[in-house]
C-alpha positions, 0 to 999 in steps of 0.5 A: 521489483525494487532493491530494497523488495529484493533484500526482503524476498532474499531475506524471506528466501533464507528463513528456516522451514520451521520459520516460514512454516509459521508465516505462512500459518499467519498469512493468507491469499485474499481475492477481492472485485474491484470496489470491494473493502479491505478496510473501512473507516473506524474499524481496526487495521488488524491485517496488512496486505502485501499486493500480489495483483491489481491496485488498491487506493487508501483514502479518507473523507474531508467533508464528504469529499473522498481524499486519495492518500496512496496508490498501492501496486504489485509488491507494495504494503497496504496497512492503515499505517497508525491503526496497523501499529497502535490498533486504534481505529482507523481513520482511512479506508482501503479499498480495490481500484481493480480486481485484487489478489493480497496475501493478508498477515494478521497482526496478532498472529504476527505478533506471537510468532515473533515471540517464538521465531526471532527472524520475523522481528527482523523481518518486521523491522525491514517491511516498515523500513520499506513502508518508511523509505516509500512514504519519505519518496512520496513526501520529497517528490510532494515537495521538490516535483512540481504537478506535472512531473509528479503525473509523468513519473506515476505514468512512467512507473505504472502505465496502466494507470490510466486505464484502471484509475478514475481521473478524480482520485489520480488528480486526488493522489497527485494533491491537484484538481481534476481542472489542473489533470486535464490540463496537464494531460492536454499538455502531453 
């Protein structure tokens, strides 16, 4: 776990009864099998799912060609960032790698419940600044990390990777070709 989910589980950790009372009365643990959907393109991203087990990829389609946008693993958020926030349809699918285990916030439960237990906004505040310091990594290391260190780093932080994620959306996630992976991947 990183630093910043270790601010957040402390944070979570102090909160009052009553306030923990009425997150948990928002938030519900979700199982789904590998393929199933957490959300489809063009529905509303009316939840967001903290991963407590398993890998869930977020994608969309770019002429029928399934583009791989972000890998989410143990503790990591999975929201259709946009749809999450604006709830507008979404233009991204999320959907399990493996079989999963989420505990799904319903945003207008969350929503209300900040009204009344001022902690959770700052809780609010905090998840997306988790979301904001994530996605700036991945955007440096799209810009400063050539292919194949981008592949060793993903391997090195998740070395069941391989075993659980198809090689197409890997090279997709990786903003490469399946030809430039199997390359790489000779190489090492």
């Amino acid at each position: 776990m990183n630093s910043y989910l270790i601010k957040i589980d402390t944070f979570i950790n102090s909160l009052d009864q009553e306030t923990l009372a009425a997150l948990n009365n928002i938030s519900t643990t979700r199982t789904l099998k590998k393929g199933e959907f957490l959300l489809r393109q063009d529905e509303i991203c009316s939840k967001s799912y903290f991963i407590e087990e398993g890998i869930v990829r977020k994608y969309y389609l770019d002429d029928g060609k399934e583009i791989t946008t972000e890998l989410y693993f143990k503790d990591d958020i999975a929201v259709s960032f946009n749809s999450y926030c604006l709830q507008t349809t979404s233009n991204e699918f999320i959907q399990a790698v493996t079989d999963i285990t989420v505990s799904q916030t319903d945003f207008k439960g969350f929503q209300n419940a900040k009204k009344q237990f001022p902690k959770l906004t700052e809780l609010d505040l905090m998840l997306t600044e988790y979301y904001a310091i994530w996605l700036e990594d991945r955007l440096f290391q799209f810009r400063t990390l050539d292919a194949t260190t981008r592949y060793l780093k993903l391997i090195k932080e998740h070395s069941h990777i391989i075993k659980n994620i198809q090689l197409t959306h890997i090279a997709s996630y990786l903003g490469i070709s399946l030809e430039t992976l199997s390359r790489i991947r000779s190489k090492i």
